[in-house]
Structure formats: structure tokens, C-alpha cells
VMD Tcl script that draws the C-alpha trace (Angstrom):
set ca {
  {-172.50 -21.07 105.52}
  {-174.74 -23.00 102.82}
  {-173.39 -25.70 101.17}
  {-175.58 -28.17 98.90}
  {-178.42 -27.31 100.42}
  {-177.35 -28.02 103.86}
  {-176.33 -25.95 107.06}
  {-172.34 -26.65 107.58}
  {-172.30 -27.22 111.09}
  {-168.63 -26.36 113.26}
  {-167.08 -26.75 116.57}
  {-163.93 -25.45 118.37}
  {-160.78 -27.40 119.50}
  {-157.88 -26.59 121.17}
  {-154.40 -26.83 119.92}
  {-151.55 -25.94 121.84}
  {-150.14 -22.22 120.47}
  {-146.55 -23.71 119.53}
  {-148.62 -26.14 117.39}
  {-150.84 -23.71 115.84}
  {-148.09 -21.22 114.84}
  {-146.07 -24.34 113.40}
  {-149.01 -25.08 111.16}
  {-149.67 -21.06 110.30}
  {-145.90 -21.71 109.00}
  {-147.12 -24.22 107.12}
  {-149.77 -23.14 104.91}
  {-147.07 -20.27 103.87}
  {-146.44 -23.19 101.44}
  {-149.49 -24.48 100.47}
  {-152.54 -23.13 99.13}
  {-154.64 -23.47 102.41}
  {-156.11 -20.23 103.18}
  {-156.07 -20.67 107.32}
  {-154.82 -23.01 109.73}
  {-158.49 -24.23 110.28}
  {-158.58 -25.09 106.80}
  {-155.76 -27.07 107.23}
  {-156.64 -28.61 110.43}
  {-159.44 -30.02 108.86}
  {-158.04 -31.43 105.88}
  {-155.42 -33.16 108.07}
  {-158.09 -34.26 110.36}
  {-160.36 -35.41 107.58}
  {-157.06 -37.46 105.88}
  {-156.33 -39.10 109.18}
  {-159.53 -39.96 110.09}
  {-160.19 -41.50 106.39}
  {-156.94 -43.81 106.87}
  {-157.84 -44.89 109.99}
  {-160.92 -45.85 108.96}
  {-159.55 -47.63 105.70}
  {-157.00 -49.29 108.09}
  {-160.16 -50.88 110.19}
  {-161.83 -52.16 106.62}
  {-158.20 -54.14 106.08}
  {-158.03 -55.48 109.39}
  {-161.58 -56.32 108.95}
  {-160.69 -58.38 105.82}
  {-157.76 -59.78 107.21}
  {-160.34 -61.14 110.08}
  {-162.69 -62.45 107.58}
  {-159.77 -64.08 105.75}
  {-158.39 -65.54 108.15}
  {-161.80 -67.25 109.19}
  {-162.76 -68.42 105.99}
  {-159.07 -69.85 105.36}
  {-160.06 -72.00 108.94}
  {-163.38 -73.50 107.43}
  {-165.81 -70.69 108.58}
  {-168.22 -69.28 105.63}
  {-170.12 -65.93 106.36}
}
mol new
graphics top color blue
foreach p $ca { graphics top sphere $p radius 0.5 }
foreach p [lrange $ca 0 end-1] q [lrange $ca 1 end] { graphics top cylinder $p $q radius 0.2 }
display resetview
């Protein structure tokens, strides 16, 4: 699959089958076409606030020095 240009590269994970029919029950609701679909926009959402949630700890560090006399 082409997308901008680019090859879209993919991998497979496990999920346990309880877990995977849960989400298939799931996406009944929602427009997602399949569970991968799904998967990866609740992988892609998680990873993103994790990552957001390192940037504000970051800041807090930083503020914290700066507050103690340290200038970056």
C-alpha cells in the first residue's frame, strides 16, 4: 500500500482472542472498518499521550531547575 509517496510498512502482534473479539464488538459502534484499524488508532493515541506526558514532566524538570537558580 502507497501512501504519499512512501511504502507503508506493517508488523503483527498478538492480542489475546477474548481481547480481540471485545474490540470486534467495538467497532460495531464506530466507524472503524477492522479491529486492526482500531488497534492502531488506540495504539497511535496512547503512544501520543505518553509522549506528551514526558514533554510535561520534562518542563516540570526544567522549571523546577530554573526556579533553584539554574539557567539552560
Amino acid at each position: 500500500m502507497k501512501r504519499g509517496g512512501l511504502r507503508r510498512k506493517h508488523t503483527t502482534i498478538t492480542i489475546p482472542t477474548p481481547l480481540f473479539e471485545r474490540m470486534q464488538e467495538k467497532i460495531k459502534k464506530t466507524g472503524f472498518s477492522s479491529v486492526s484499524d482500531y488497534a492502531t488508532y488506540i495504539l497511535r493515541e496512547t503512544v501520543a499521550d505518553m509522549e506528551l506526558g514526558r514533554r510535561k514532566d520534562r518542563g516540570a524538570v526544567i522549571d523546577k531547575l530554573k526556579a533553584l537558580g539554574y539557567t539552560g
